[in-house]
C-alpha positions, -999 to 999 in steps of 0.1 A, spaced: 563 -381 339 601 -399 341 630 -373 352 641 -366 318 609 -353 307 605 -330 336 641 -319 333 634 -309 295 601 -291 308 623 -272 333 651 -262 311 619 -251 287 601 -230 315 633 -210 320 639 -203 288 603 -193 285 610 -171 325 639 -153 305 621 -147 266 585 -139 278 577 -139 318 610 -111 325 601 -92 300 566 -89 306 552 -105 279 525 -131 288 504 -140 255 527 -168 251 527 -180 282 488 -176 283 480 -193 254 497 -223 262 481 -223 297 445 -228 274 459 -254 250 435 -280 247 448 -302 219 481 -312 203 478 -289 177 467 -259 196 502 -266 216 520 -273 191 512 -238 170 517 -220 207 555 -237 212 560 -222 173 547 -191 186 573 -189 213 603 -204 193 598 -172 170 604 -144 197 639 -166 217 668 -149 205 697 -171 221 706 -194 196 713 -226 222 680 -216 237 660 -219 200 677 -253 197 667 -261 235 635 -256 228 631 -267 190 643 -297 206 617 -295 231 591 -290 200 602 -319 183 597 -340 216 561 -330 222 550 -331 182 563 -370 180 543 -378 215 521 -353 229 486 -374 237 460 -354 239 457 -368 281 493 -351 282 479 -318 274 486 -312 309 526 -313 305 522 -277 282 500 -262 311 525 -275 337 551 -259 313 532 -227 316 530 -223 354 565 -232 357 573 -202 337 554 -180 355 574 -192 387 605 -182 377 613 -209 352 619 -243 379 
C-alpha cells in the first residue's frame, strides 16, 4: 500500500470515527469489516456516504469511492477491513 493510499484510508476512517463509531452506530462499520468482494464493498461505502452530513466529508469520501470502484482487486479486499478497524480506533 504506497503513502497516498493509506493517507486517503486514514482521512476515510476518521470521517467514518466522526459519522458512525461517535455516534454509536456500527452496522456500517460492521458490514464493511465482512466484505468479501468488490461489490459487497462497494454497496457498503454507498451505504456510508448516505448517512455523512459534512459536505467536504461526502466529497472526501465519494472521492474515496471512486478510488476503490476503478481498482479495488478482489486480493485488496483487505484495504476496506483495514478501513474498518481504523474506524473503530478512533479514525488513524
Amino acid at each position: 500500500m504506497s503513502h497516498v493510499e493509506t493517507k486517503i484510508i486514514d482521512e476515510v476512517a476518521k470521517i467514518l470515527y466522526e459519522n458512525y463509531v461517535k455516534e454509536k452506530s456500527y452496522s456500517i462499520i460492521d458490514r464493511l469489516s465482512r466484505v468479501t468482494n468488490k461489490e459487497l464493498a462497494v454497496s457498503a461505502l454507498y451505504e456510508a456516504l448516505r448517512g455523512i452530513r459534512n459536505e467536504e466529508e461526502r466529497a472526501k469520501f465519494k472521492e474515496f469511492i471512486d478510488i476503490i470502484t476503478e481498482k479495488l482487486e478482489k486480493n485488496d479486499i483487505y484495504q476496506i477491513k483495514l478501513l474498518a478497524l481504523k474506524a473503530l480506533s478512533g479514525g488513524g
